[in-house]
HTML snippet that shows the backbone in 3Dmol.js (N, CA, C, O; Angstrom):
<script src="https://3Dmol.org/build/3Dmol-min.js"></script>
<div id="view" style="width:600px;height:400px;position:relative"></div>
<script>
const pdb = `
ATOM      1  N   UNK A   1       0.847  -1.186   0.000  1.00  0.00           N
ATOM      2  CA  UNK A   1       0.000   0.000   0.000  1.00  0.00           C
ATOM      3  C   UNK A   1       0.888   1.243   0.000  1.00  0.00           C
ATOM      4  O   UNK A   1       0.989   2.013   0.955  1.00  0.00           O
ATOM      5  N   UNK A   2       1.711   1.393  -1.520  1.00  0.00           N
ATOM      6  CA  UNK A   2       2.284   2.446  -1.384  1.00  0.00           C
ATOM      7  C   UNK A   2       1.771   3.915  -2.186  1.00  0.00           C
ATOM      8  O   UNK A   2       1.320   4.196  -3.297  1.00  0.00           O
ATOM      9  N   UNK A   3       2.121   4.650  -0.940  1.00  0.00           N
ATOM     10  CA  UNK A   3       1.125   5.909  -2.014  1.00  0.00           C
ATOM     11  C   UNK A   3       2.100   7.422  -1.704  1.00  0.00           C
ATOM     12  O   UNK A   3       2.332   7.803  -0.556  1.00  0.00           O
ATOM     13  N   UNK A   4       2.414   7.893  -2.496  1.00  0.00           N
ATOM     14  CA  UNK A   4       3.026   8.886  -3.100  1.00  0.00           C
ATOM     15  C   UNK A   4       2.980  10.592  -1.386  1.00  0.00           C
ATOM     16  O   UNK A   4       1.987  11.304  -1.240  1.00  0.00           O
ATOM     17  N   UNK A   5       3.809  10.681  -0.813  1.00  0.00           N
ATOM     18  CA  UNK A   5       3.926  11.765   0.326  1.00  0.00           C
ATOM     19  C   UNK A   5       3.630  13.223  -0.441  1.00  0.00           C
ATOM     20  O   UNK A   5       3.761  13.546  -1.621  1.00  0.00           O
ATOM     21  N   UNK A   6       3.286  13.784   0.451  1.00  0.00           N
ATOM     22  CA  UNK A   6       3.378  15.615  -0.155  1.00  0.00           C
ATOM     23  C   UNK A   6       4.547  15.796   0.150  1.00  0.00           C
ATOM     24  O   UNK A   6       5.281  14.915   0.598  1.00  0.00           O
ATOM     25  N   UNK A   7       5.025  17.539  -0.157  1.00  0.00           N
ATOM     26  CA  UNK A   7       6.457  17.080   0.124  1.00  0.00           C
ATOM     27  C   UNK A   7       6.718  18.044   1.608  1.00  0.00           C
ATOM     28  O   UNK A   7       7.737  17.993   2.298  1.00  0.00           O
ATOM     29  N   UNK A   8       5.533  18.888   1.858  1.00  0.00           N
ATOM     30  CA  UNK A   8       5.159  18.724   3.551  1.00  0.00           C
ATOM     31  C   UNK A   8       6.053  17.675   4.091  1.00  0.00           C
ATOM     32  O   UNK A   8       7.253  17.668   4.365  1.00  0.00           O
ATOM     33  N   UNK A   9       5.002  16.691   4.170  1.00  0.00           N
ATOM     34  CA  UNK A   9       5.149  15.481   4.879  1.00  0.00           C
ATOM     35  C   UNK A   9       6.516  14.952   4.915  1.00  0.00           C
ATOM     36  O   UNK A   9       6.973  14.580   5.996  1.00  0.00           O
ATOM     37  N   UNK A  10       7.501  14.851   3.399  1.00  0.00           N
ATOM     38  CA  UNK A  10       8.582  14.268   3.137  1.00  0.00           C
ATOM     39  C   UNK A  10       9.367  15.385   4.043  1.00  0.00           C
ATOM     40  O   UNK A  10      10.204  14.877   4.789  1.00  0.00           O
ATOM     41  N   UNK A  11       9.283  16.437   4.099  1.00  0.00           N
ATOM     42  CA  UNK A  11      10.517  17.872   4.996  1.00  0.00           C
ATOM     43  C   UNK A  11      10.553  17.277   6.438  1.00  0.00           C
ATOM     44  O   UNK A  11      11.521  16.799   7.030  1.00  0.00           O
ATOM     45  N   UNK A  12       9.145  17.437   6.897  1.00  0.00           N
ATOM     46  CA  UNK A  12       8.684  16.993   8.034  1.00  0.00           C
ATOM     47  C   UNK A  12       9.379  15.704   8.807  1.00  0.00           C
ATOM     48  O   UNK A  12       9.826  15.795   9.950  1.00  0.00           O
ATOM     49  N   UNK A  13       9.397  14.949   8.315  1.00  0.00           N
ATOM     50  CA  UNK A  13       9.853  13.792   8.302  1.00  0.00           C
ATOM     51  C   UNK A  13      11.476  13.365   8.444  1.00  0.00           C
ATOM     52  O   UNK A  13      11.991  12.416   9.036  1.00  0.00           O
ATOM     53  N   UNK A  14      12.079  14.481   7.638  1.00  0.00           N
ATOM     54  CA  UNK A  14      13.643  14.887   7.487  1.00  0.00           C
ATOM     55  C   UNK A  14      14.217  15.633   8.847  1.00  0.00           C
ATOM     56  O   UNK A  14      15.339  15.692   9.350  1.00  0.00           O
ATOM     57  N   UNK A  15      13.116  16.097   9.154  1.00  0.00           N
ATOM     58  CA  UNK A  15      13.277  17.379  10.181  1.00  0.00           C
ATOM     59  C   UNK A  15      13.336  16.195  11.521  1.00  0.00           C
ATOM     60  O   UNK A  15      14.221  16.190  12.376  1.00  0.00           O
ATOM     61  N   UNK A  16      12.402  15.413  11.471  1.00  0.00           N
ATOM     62  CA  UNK A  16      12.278  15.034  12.656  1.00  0.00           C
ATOM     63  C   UNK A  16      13.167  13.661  13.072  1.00  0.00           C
ATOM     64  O   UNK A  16      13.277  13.107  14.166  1.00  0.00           O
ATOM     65  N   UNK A  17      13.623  13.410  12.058  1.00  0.00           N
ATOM     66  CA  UNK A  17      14.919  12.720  12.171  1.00  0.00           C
ATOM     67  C   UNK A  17      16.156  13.220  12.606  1.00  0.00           C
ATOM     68  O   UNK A  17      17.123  12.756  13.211  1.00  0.00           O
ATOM     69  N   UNK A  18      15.835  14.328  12.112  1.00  0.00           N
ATOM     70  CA  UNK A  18      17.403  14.668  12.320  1.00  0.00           C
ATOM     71  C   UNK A  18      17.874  15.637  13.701  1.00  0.00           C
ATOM     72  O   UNK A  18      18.976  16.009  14.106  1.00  0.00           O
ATOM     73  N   UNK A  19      16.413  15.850  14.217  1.00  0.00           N
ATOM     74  CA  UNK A  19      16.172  16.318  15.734  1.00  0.00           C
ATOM     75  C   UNK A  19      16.515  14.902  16.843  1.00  0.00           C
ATOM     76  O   UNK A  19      16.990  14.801  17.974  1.00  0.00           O
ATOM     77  N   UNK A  20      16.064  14.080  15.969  1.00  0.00           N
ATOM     78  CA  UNK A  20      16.444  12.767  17.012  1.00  0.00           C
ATOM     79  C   UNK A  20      17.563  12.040  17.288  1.00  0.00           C
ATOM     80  O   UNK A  20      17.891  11.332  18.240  1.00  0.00           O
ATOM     81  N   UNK A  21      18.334  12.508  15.767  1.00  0.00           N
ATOM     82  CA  UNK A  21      19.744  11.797  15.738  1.00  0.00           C
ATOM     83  C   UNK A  21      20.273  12.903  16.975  1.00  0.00           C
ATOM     84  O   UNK A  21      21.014  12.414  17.828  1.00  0.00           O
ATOM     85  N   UNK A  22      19.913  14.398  17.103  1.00  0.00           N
ATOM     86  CA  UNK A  22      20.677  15.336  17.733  1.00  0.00           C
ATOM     87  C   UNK A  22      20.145  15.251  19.466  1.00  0.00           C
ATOM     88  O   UNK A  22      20.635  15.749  20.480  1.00  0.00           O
ATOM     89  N   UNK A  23      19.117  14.520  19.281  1.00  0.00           N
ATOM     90  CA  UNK A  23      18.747  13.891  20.966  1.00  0.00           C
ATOM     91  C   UNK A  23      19.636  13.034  21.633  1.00  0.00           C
ATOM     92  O   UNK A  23      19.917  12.938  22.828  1.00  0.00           O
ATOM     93  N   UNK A  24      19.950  12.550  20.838  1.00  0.00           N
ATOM     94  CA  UNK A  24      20.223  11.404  20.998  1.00  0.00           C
ATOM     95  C   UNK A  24      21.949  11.450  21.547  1.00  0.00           C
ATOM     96  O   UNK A  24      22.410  10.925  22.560  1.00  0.00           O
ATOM     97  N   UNK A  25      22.643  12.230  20.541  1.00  0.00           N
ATOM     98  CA  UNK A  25      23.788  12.127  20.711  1.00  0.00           C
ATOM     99  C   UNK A  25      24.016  13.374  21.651  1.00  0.00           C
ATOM    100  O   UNK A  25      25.179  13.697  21.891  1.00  0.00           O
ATOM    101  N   UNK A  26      22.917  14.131  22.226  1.00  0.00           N
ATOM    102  CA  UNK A  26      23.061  14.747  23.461  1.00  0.00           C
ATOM    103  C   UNK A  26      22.986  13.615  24.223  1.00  0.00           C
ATOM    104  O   UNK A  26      24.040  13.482  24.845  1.00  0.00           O
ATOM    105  N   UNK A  27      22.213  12.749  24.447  1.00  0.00           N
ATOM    106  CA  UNK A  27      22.253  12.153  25.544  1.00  0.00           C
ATOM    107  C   UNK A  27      23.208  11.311  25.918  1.00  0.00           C
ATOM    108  O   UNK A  27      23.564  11.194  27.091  1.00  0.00           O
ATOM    109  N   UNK A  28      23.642  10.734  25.059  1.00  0.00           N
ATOM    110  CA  UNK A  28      24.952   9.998  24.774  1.00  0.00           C
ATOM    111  C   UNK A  28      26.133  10.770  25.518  1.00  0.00           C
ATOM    112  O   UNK A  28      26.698  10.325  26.517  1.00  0.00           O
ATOM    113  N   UNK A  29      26.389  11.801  24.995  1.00  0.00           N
ATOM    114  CA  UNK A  29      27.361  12.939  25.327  1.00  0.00           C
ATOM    115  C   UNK A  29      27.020  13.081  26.762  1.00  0.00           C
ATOM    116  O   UNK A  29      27.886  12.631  27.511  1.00  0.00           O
ATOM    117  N   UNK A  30      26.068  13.548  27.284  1.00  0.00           N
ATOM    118  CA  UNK A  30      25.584  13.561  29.061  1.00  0.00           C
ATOM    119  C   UNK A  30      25.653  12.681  29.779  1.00  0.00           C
ATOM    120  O   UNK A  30      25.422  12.935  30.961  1.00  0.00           O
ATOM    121  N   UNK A  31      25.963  11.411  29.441  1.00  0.00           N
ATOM    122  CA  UNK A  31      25.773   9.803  30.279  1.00  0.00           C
ATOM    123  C   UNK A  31      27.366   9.489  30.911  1.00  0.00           C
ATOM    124  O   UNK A  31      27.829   8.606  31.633  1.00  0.00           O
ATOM    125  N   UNK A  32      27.801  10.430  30.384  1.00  0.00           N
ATOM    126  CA  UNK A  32      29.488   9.869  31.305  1.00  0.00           C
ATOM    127  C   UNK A  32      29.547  10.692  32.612  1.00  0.00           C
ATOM    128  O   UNK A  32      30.134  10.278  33.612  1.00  0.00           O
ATOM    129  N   UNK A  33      28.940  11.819  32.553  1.00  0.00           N
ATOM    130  CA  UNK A  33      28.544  13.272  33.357  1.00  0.00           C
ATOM    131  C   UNK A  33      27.952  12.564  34.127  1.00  0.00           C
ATOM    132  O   UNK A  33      28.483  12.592  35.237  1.00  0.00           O
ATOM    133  N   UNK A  34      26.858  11.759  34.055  1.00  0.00           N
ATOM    134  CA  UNK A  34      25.489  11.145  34.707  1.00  0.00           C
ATOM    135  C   UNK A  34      26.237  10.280  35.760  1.00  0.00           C
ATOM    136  O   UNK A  34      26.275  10.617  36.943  1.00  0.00           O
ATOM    137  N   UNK A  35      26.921   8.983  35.217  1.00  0.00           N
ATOM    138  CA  UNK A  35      27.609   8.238  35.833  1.00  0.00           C
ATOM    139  C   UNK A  35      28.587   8.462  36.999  1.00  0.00           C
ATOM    140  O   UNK A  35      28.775   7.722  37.964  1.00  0.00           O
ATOM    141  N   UNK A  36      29.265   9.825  36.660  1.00  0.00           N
ATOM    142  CA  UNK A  36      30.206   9.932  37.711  1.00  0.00           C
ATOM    143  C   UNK A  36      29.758  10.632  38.580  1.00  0.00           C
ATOM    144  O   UNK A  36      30.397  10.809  39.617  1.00  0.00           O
ATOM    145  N   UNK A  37      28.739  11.112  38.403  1.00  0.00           N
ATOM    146  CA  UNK A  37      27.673  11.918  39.117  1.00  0.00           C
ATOM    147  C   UNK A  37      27.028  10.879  40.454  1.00  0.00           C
ATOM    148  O   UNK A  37      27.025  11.071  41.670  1.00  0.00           O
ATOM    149  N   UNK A  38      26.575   9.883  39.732  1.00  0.00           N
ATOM    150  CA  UNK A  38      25.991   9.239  40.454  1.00  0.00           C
ATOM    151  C   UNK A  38      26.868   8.125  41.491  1.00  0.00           C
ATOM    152  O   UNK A  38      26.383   7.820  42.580  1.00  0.00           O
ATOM    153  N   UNK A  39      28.090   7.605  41.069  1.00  0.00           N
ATOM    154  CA  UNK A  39      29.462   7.322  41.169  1.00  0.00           C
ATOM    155  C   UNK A  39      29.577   8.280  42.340  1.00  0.00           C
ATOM    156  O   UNK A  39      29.327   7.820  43.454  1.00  0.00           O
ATOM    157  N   UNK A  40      29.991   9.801  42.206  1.00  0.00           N
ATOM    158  CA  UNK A  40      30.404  10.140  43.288  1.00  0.00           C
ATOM    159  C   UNK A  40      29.441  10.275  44.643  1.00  0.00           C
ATOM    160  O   UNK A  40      29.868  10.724  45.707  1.00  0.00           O
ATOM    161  N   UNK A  41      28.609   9.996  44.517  1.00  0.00           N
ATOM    162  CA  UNK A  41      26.870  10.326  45.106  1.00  0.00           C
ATOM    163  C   UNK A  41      27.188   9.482  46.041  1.00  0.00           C
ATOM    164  O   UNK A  41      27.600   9.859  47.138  1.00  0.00           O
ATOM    165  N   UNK A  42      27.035   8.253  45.721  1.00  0.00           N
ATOM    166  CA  UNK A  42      26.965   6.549  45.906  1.00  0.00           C
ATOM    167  C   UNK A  42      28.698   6.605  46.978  1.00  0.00           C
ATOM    168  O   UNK A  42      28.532   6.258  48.148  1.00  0.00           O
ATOM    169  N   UNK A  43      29.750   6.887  46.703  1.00  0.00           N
ATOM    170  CA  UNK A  43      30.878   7.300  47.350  1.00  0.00           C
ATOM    171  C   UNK A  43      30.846   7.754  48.576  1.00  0.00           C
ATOM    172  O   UNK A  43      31.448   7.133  49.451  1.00  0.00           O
ATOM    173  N   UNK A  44      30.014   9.128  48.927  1.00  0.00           N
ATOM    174  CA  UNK A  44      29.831   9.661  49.506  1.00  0.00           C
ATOM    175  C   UNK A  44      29.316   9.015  50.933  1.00  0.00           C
ATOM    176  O   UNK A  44      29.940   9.035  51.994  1.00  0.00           O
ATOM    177  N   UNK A  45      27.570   8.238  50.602  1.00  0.00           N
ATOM    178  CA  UNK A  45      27.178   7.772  51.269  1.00  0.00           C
ATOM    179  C   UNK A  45      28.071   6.831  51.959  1.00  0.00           C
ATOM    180  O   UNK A  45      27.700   6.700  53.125  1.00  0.00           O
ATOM    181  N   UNK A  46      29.029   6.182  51.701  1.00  0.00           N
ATOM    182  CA  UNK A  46      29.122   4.727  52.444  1.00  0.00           C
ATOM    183  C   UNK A  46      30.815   5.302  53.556  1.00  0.00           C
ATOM    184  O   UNK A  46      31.335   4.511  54.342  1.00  0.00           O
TER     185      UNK A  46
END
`;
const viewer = $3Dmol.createViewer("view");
viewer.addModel(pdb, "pdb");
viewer.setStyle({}, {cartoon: {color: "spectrum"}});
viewer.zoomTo();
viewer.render();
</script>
């Protein structure tokens, strides 16, 4: 059932990919931050 996009839809679509690849590799990038964060947290207590 293939049927032909506007090209709306096709931008749209580009856009929102490429917001996710940039989520993403924020979060990626923040998770070493996170860890030692929580690492030193966890330290603390004991």
């Amino acid at each position: 059932m293939e049927k032909d996009q506007c090209p709306h839809c096709v931008k749209r679509a580009k856009e929102d990919a490429r917001r996710e690849e940039i989520n993403f590799a924020i979060l990626v990038a923040i998770m070493p931050l996170m860890v030692v964060t929580i690492m030193g947290n966890m330290g603390l207590f004991h």
